[in-house]
DOPA-916563 format. One line per 10 residues: number of its first residue (from 1); their letters; for each residue x, y negated, z of C-alpha. Coordinates in pm, 1 decimal. Layout:
NUM	A	X,Y,Z  ...
This chain:
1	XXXXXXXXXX	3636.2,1014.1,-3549.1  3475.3,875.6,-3206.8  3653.7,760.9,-2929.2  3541.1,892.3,-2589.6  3268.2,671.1,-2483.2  3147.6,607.2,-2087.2  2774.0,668.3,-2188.1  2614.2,828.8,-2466.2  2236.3,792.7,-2460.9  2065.8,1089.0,-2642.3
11	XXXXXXXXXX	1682.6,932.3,-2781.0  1647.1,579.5,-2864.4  1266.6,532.1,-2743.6  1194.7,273.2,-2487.5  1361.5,445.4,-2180.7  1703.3,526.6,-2442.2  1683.0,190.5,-2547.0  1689.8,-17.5,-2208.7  1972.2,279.3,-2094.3  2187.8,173.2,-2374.4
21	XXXXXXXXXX	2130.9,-223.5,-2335.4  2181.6,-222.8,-1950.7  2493.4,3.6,-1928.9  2646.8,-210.0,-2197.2  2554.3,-557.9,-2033.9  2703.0,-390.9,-1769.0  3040.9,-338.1,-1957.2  3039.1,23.1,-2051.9  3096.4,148.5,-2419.1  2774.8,318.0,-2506.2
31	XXXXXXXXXX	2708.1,547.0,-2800.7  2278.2,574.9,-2880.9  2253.8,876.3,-3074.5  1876.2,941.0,-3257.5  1739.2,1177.8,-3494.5  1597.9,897.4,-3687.5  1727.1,528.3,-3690.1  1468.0,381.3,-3880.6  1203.9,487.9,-3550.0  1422.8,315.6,-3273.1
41	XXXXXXXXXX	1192.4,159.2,-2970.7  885.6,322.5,-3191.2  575.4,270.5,-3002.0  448.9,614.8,-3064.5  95.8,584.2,-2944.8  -55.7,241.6,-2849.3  107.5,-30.6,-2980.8  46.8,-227.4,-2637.5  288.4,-270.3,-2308.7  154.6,-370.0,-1993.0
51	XXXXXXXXXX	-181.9,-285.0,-1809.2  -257.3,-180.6,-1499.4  56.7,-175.0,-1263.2  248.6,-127.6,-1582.8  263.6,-483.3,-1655.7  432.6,-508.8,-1300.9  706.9,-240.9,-1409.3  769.0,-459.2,-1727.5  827.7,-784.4,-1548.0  1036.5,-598.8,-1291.3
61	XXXXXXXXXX	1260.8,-458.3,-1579.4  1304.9,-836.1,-1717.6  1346.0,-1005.0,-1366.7  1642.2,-733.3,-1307.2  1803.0,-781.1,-1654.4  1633.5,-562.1,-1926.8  1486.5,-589.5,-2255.2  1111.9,-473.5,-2246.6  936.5,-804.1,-2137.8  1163.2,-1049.0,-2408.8
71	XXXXXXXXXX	1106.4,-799.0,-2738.1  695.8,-766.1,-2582.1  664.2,-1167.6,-2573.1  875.5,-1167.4,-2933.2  587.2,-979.1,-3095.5  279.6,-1041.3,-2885.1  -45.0,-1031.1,-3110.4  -272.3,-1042.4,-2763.1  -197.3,-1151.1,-2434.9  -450.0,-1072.8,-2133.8
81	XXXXXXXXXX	-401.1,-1076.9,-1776.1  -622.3,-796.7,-1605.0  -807.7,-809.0,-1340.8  -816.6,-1136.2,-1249.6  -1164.7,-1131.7,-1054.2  -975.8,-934.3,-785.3  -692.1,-1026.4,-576.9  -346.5,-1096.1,-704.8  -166.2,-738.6,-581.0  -442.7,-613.2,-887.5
91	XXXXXXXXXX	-357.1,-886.1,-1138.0  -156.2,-693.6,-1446.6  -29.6,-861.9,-1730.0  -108.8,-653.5,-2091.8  -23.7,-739.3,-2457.8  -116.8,-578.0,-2768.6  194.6,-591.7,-3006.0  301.9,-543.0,-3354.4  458.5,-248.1,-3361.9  709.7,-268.2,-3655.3
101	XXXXXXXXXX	786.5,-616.6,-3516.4  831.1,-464.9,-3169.1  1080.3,-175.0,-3329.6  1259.9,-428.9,-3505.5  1324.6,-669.4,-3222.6  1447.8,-373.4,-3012.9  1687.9,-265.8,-3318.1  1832.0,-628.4,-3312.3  1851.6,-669.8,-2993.5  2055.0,-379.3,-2949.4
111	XXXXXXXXXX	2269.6,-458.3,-3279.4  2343.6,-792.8,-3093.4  2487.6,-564.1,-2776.3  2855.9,-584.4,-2870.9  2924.2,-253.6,-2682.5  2632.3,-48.0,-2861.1  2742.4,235.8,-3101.3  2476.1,408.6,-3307.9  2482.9,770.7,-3428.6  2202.1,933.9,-3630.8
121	XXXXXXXXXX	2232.4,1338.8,-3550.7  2025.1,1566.0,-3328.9  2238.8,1656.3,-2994.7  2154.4,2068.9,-2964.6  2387.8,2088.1,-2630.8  2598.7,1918.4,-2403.3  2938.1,1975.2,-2341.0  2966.9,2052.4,-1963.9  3285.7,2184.7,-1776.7  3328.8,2217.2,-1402.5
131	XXXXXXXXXX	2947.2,2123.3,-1342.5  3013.1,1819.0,-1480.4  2883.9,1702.2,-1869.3  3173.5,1543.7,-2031.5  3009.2,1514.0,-2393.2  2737.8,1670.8,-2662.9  2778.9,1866.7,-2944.5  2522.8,1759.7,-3255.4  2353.3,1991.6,-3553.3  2626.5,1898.1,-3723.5
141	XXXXXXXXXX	2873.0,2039.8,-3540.2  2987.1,1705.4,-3440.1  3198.5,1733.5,-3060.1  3174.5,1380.2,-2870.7  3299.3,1305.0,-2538.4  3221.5,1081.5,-2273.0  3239.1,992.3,-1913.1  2838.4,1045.0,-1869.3  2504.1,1152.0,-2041.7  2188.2,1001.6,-2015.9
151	XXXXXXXXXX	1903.3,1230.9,-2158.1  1592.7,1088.4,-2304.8  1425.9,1311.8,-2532.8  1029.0,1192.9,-2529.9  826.4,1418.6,-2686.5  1047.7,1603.0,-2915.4  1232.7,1899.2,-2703.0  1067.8,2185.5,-2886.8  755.6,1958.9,-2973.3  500.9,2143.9,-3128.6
161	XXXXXXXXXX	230.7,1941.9,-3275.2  -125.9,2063.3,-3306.1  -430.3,1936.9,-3516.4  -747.3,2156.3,-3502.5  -586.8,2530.5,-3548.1  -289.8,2423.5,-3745.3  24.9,2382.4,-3559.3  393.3,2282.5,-3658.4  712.9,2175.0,-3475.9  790.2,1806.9,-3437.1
171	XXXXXXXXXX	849.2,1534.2,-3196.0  590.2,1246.5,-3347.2  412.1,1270.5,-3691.8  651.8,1312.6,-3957.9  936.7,1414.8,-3766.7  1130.1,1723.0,-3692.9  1191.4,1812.3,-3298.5  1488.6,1876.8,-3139.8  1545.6,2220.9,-3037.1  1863.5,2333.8,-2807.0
181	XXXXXXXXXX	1883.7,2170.0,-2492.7  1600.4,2273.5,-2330.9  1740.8,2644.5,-2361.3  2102.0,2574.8,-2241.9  1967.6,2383.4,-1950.0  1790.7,2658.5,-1882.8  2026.4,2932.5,-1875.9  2224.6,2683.9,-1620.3  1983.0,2713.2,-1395.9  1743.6,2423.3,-1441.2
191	XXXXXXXXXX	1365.3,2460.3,-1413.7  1182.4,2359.5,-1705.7  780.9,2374.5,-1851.6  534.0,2216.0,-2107.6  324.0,1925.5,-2086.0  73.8,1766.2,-2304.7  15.3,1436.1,-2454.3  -200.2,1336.4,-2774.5  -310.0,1010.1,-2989.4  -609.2,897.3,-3217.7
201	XXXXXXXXXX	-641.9,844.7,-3596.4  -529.7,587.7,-3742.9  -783.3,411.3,-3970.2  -799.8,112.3,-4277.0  -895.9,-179.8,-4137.5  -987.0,-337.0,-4433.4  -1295.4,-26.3,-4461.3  -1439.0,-137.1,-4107.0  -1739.3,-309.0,-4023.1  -1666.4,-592.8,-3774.0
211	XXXXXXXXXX	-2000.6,-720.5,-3763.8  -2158.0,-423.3,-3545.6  -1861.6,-443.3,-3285.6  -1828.4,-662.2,-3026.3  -1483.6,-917.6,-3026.6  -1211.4,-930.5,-2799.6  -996.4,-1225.7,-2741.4  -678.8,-1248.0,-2541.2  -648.1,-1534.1,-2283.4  -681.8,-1879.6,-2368.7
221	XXXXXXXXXX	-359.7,-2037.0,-2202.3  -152.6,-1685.3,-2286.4  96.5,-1552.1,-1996.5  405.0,-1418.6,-2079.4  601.8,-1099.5,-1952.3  958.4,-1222.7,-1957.1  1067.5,-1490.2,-1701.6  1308.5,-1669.6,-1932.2  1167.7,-1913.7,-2174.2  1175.5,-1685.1,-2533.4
231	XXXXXXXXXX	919.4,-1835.4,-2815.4  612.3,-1713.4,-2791.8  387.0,-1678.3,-3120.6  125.2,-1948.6,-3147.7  -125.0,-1748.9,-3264.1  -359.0,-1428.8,-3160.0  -548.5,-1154.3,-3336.3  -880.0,-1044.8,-3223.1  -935.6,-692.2,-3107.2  -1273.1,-532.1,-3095.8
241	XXXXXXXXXX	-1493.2,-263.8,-2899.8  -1729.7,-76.7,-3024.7  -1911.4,276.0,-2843.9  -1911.1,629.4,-2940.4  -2315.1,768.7,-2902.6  -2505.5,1098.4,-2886.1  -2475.4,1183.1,-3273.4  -2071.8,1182.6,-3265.6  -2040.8,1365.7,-2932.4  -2252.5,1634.5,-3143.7
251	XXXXXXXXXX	-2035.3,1665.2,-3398.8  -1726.9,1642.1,-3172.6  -1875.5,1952.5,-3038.6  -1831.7,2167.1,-3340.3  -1524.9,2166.4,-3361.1  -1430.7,2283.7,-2985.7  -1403.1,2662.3,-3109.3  -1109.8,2493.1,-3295.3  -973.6,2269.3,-3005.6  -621.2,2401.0,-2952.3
261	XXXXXXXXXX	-708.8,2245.9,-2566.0  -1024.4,2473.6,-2491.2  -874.3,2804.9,-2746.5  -596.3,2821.7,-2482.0  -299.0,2776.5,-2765.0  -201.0,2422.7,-2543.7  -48.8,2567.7,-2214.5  83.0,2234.9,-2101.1  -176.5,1971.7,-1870.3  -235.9,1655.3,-2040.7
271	XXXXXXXXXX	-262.3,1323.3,-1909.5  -525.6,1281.0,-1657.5  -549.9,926.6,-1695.0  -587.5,907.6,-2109.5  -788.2,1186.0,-2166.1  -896.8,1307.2,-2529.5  -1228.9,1232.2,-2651.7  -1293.3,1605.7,-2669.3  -1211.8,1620.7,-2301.6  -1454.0,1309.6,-2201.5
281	XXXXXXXXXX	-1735.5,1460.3,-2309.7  -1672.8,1793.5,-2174.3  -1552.5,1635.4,-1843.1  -1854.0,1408.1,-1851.0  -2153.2,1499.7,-2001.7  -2367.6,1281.6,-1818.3  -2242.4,966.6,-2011.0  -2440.7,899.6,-2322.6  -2171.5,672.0,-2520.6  -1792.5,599.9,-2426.1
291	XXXXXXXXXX	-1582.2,302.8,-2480.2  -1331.5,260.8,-2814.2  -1134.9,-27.0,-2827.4  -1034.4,-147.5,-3238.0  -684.9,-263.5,-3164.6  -486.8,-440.8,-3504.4  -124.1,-293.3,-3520.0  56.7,-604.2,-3643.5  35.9,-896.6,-3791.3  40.4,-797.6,-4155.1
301	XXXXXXXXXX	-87.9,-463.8,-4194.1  -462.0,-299.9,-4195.5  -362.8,-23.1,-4036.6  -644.3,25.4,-3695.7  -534.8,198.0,-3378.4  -881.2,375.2,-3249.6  -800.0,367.5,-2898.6  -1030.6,560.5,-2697.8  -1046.7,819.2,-2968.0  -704.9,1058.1,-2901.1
311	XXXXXXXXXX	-792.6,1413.8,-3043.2  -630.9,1744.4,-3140.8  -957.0,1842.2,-3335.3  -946.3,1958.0,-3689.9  -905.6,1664.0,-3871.6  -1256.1,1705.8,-4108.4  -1451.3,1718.8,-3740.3  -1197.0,1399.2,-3645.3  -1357.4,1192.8,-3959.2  -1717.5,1357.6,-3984.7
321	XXXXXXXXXX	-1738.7,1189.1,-3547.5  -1551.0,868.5,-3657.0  -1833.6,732.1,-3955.6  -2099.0,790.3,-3694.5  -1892.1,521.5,-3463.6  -2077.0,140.6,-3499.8  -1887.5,2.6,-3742.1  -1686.0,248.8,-3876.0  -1953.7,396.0,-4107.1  -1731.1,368.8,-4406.6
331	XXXXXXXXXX	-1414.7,409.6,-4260.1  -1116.7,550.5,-4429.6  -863.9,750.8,-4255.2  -446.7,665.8,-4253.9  -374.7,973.2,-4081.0  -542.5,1237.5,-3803.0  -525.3,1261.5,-3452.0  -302.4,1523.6,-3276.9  -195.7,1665.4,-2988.1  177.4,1721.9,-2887.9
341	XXXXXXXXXX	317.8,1950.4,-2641.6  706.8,1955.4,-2517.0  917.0,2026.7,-2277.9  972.9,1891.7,-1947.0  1199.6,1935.0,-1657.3  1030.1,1897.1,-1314.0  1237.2,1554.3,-1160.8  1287.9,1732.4,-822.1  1597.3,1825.6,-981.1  1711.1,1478.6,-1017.4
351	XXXXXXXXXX	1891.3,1243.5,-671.1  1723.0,906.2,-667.9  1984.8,768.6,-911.0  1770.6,1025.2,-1192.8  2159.8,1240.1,-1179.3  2073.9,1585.6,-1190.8  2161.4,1789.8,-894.6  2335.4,2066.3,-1092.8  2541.9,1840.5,-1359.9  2723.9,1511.1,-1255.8
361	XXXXXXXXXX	2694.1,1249.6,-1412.1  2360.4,1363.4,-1635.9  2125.8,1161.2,-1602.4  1741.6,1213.6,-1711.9  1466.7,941.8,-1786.1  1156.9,923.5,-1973.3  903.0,1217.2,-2045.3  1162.9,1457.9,-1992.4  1064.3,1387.3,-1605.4  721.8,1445.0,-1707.6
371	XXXXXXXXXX	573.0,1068.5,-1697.1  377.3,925.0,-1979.6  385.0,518.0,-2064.3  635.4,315.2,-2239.5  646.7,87.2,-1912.1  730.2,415.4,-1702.1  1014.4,567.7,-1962.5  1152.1,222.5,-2021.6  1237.3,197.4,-1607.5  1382.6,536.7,-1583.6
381	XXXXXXXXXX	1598.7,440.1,-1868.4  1707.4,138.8,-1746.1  1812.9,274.2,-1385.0  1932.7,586.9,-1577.9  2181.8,354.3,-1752.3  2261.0,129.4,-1495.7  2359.1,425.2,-1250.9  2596.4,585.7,-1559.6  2757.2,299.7,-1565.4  2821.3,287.4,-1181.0
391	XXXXXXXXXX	2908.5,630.8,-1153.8  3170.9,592.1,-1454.1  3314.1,273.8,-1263.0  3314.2,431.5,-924.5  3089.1,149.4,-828.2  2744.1,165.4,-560.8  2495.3,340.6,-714.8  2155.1,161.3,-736.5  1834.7,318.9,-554.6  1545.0,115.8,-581.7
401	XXXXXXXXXX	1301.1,115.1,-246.1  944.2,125.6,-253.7  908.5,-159.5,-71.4  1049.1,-380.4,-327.4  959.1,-219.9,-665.0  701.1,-44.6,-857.5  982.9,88.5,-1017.1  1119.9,230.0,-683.9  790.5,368.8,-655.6  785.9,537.3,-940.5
411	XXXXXXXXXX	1132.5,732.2,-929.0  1073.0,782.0,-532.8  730.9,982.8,-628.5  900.2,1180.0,-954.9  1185.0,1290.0,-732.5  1034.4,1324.9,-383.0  702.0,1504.3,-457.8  756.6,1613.7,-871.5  490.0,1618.6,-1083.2  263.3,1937.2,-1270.9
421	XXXXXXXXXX	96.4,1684.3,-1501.4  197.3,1352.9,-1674.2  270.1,1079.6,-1425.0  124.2,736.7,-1493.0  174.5,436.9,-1234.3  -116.6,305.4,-1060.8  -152.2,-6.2,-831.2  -291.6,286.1,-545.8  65.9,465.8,-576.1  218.6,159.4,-413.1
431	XXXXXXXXXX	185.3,155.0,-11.6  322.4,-273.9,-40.2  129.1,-361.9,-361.5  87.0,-658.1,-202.4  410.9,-715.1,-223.1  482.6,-595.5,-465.2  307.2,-872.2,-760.4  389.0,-925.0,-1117.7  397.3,-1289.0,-1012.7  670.1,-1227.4,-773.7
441	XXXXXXXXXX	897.5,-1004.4,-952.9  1155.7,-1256.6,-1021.9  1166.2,-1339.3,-645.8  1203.1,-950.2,-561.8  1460.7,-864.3,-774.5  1651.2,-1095.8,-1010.0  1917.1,-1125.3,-631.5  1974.2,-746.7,-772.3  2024.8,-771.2,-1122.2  2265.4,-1111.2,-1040.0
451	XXXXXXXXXX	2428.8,-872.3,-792.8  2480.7,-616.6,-1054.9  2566.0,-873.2,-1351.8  2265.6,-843.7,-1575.5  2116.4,-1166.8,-1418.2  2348.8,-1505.3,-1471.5  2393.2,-1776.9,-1235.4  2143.6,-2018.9,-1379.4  1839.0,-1729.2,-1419.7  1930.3,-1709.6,-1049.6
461	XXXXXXXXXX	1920.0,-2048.5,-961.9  1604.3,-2109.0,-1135.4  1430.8,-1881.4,-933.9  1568.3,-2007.1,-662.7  1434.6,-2362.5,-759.9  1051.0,-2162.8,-806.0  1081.2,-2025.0,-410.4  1199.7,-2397.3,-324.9  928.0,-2562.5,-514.9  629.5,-2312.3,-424.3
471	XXXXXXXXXX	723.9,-2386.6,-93.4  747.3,-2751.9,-86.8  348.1,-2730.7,-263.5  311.2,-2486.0,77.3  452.8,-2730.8,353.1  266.2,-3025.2,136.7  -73.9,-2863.5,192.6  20.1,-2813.3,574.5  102.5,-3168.8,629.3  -144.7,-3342.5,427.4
481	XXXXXXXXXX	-504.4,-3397.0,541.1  -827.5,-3478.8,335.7  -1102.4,-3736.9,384.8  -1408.3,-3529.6,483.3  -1662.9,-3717.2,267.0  -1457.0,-3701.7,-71.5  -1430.1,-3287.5,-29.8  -1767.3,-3223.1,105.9  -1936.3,-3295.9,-262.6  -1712.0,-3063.4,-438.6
491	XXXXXXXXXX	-1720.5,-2761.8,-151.4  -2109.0,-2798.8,-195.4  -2064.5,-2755.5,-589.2  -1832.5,-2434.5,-525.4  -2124.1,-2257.6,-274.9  -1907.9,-2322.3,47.8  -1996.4,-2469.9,400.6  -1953.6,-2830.1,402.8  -1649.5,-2987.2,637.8  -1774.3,-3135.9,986.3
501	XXXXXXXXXX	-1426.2,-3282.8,1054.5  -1094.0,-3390.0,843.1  -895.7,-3116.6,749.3  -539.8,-3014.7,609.5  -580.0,-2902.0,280.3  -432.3,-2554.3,361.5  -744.0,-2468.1,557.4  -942.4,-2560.1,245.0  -730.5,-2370.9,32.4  -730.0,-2067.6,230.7
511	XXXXXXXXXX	-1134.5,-2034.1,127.7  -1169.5,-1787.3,-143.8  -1399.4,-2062.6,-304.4  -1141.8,-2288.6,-318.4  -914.1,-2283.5,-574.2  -601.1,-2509.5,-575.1  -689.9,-2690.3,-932.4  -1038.0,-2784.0,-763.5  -837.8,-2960.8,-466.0  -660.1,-3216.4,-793.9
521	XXXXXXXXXX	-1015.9,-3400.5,-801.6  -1068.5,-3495.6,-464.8  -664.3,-3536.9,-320.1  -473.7,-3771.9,-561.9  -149.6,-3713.8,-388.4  -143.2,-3355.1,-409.5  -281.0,-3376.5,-754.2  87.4,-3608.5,-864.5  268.2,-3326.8,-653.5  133.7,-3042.4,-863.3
531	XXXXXXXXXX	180.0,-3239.2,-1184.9  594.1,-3206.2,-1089.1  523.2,-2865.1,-1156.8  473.2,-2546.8,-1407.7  153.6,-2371.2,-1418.3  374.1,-2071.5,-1237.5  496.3,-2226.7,-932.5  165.0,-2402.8,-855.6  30.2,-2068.4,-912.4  284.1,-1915.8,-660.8
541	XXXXXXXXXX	185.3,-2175.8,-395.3  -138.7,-2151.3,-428.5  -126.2,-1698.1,-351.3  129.3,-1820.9,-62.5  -127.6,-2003.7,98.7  -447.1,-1734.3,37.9  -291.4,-1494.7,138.4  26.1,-1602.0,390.9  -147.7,-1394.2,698.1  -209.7,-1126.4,506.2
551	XXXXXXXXXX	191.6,-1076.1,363.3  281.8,-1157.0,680.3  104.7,-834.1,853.4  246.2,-599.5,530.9  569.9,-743.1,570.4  576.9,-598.5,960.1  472.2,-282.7,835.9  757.9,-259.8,601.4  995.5,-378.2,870.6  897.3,-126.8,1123.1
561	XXXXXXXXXX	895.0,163.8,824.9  1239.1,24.4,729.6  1367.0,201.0,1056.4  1332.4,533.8,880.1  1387.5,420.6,519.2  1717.5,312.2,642.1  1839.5,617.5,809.3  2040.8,800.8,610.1  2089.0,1177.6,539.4  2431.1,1336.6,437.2
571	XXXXXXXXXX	2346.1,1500.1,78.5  2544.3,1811.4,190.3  2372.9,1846.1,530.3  2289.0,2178.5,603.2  1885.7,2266.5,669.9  1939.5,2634.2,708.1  2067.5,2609.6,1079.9  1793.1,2430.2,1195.7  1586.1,2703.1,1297.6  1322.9,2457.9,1449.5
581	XXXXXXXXXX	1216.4,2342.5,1139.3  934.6,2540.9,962.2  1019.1,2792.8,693.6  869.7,2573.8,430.4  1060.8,2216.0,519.4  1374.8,2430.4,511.6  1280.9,2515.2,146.0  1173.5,2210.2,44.8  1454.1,1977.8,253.5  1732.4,2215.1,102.6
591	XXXXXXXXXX	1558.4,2174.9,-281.5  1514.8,1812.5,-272.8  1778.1,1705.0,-50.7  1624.2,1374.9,40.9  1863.7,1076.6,125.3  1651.7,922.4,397.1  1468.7,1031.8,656.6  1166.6,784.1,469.4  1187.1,1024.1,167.6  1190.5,1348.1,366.5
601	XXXXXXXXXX	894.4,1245.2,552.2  702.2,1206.6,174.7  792.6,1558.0,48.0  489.2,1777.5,62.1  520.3,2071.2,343.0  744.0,1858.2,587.3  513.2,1801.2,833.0  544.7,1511.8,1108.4  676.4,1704.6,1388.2  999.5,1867.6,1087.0
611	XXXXXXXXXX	1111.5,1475.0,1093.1  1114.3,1419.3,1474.6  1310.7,1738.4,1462.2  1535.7,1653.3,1164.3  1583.3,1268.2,1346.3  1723.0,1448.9,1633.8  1954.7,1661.8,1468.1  2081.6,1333.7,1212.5  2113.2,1098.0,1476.2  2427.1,1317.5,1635.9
């Protein structure tokens, strides 16, 4: 019935979905198998992608090749670039979507991938011989081979979903969980445990009281997450904020005795960094009213996301708290908040390709590594995939440094140092954010993805062209000067000293005051260079030149740190004999088996003077 496939991808949520579309851009025959395949690429929680150094991971998955930032732009109902009153390392791109729309897109787009199979079944093991997986087995009873597994099971290995006391298996509302895996792993030998993550009710729009809440626009001139040039809509929806206040925090608090969080019944930590709203006031009493953001999920439904509001309460507590919100005095309720806990594995198990240690050629992305965030899963998944396929072909297998990803980053952290609680990526993670931009992704790594095949010639060249433009805006500003009398008005308006001589325009431009659309008015040549230009390049120039000295000096730093990134460590090489190292860097260099001397230096309990030590005994 089914031929023996190079990957099979078990889960088709965001980090299954970019595994199957970049192993089969890649050339591999690739069979997604799902438990449901009406919920493909379902945005589970918040129907948004992007934020805070998550919109970096997206446009590093699109400048390499992958899906995420094309189907985000396809269905964008808000675009807004963050943090744009601090420097550009913060700057995040974030879009609220439409979340059928966005499951849709991701359907088609992977119905378009001629090397895509789909299979609707539940895999309950994997078929593994000589420590090596060579296919699944389904509830069916369904055998299927294949060349290499990628696992990513979300939220639904032995999901158990709670609301108030009440508790019931399942991997998201309305669906069943998967149960199997988890316990064959196990009995191989793999490490496994429980984490927690939760989301709000879902309310009727059309019940809400705008009025009383204040509005939220997205950007005027809209960004984009995707480099190529894919329609964007021409429209936006408005989201809202309103506050919670003292009267629903009170009536939040009856119904702690029936929290499954403070009763004990959820063993598994939560996300830090999303808290419930039962947890934010417990965790901080001291503030009188906390933030909800009214977020639309599509275009052409009512349906509300309360974001800000993610519970496990009972659900009459959940409704009784909600009316007392601003505008939501009359609310009516789709469908309760709840908490779900599943199983995990701890990723110190995993190499930096996310390959187990234990099984070749299983691979592991997504929650079961215990991160939380579409952006995060959908990264794993696409390295996941892309290193099935090279291990299938016998081809390089692709690590991704920290110096030149958020992504690297992100598996270098999982693998190197694990994780007890759900790991979500922060701009303060990354050592070279400033490097490291959404605006520079492209520039970073489409050269990989072209090297790889997922990039063509002309994406290539066109970024390319943006380095060779940005730069010729750069050497322009260098070479040409400006009359002191025609800047000095305009520097006055902007709060800055006044010029006592002629200047290059770089020097002007390197003023935080200064910003390079202000320079148009008073320079009418570099005003008819810009205008040869897209918003994006002149953008690029204009961070070159604020901030050259500044790359420069982080650039050193990553040179001299290469030094060590670069030296390499022989998988199989034996800690055990070096009796110089301490006890515990034995333990932990023989458990994670690092692949630089970089990586071993990050594991917690090697201490500085274990890597002098271990460079001495490498370098031989």
């Amino acid at each position: 019935m089914f031929k023996e496939y190079d990957v099979i991808v078990v889960g088709a949520g965001h980090a299954g979905c970019e595994a199957a579309a970049a192993a089969a851009n890649l050339g591999s025959s690739v069979l997604l198998i799902t438990m449901n395949m009406e919920t493909i690429a379902q945005m589970s929680c918040n129907p948004a992608m992007g934020g805070v150094a998550k919109g970096q991971i997206v446009r590093e998955i699109d400048a390499m090749g992958g899906y995420s930032g094309i189907i985000a732009d396809k269905t964008t109902l808000q675009f807004r670039m963050l943090n744009l009153s601090k420097g550009p390392a913060m700057w995040s791109p974030r879009a609220q979507n439409d979340r059928k729309r966005f499951a849709e897109e991701w359907r088609l787009a992977l119905e378009r991938t001629p090397n895509v199979d789909f299979w609707q079944d539940m895999v309950s093991s994997l078929i593994i011989k000589n420590e090596r997986v060579i296919g699944v087995k389904t509830s069916i009873g369904v055998e299927i081979k294949s060349k290499s597994v990628v696992l990513t099971n979300g939220t639904f290995l032995n999901g158990l979903i709670h609301i108030g006391e009440k508790k019931f298996g399942g991997g998201r509302t309305g669906e069943k969980a998967a149960t199997g895996i988890t316990e064959q792993l196990k009995e191989i030998g793999f490490e496994a445990g429980r984490m927690k993550t939760g989301t709000p009710p879902r309310v009727d729009g059309r019940s809400l009281n705008y009025s009383l809440m204040e509005e939220q626009w997205g950007d005027e001139n809209p960004g984009r997450f995707s480099y190529t040039n894919v329609a964007l809509p021409k429209e936006q929806r408005c989201c809202w904020i309103t506050y919670t206040n003292a009267n629903v925090h009170e009536t939040l608090k009856e119904g702690f005795e029936k929290s499954p969080m403070f009763t004990g019944r959820i063993k598994g930590l939560g996300p830090r960094y999303c808290p419930s709203i039962e947890d934010k006031i417990n965790r901080f009493a001291e503030r009188e009213r906390h933030q909800i953001f009214v977020e639309p999920e599509g275009w052409n439904t009512c349906e509300i996301y309360v974001n800000g509001f993610s519970t496990s309460l009972p659900e009459d507590v959940q409704y009784r708290a909600l009316i007392q919100i601003p505008g939501f005095e009359n609310a009516k309720m789709f469908r309760p908040g709840y908490a779900i806990e599943y199983d995990y594995f701890p990723p110190t198990q995993l190499t930096l390709t996310l390959e187990t240690k234990k099984i070749s050629h299983l691979f592991f992305a997504g929650q079961i590594n215990g991160t939380t965030g579409y952006e995060e899963a959908a990264s794993q998944g696409f390295i996941a995939g892309i290193n099935a396929h090279q291990k299938v072909h016998d081809k390089q297998e692709l690590i991704m440094k920290r110096s030149e990803s958020y992504i690297g980053v992100l598996i270098d952290d999982l693998v190197t140092k694990g994780t007890d609680e759900p790991y979500r990526m922060f701009t303060s993670r990354a050592e070279h954010r400033l490097l490291l931009r959404q605006d520079n992704a492209d520039i970073r790594l489409s050269p990989i993805g072209h090297q790889l095949g997922l990039i063509s010639d002309e994406r290539l060249d066109l970024v390319k062209q943006k380095v060779a433009n940005s730069d010729a805006i750069v050497a322009f500003s260098k070479k040409e000067g400006i009359d002191m009398s025609a800047a000095n008005d305009m520097l006055e308006n902007l709060g800055t000293s006044a010029l006592t001589q002629n200047v290059k325009l770089f020097s002007i431009l390197s003023r935080p005051q200064v910003g390079i659309q202000d320079l148009r008015q008073v320079s009418p040549a570099f005003n008819e260079l810009l205008n040869k230009y897209d918003k994006e390049t002149v953008e690029q120039a204009e961070i070159k030149i604020k901030y050259e000295s500044y790359f420069e000096k982080e650039q050193e730093i990553v040179n001299k740190m290469q030094k060590m990134e670069d030296k390499d460590i022989n998988p199989d090489f034996d800690y055990s004999q070096l009796i110089s190292l301490s006890k515990e860097a034995r333990e932990k260099l023989l458990k994670i088996k690092p692949r630089t001397l970089g990586q071993a230096s990050r594991i917690s309990g090697v201490s500085p003077s274990d890597i002098s030590v271990l460079m001495v005994h490498i370098s031989k």
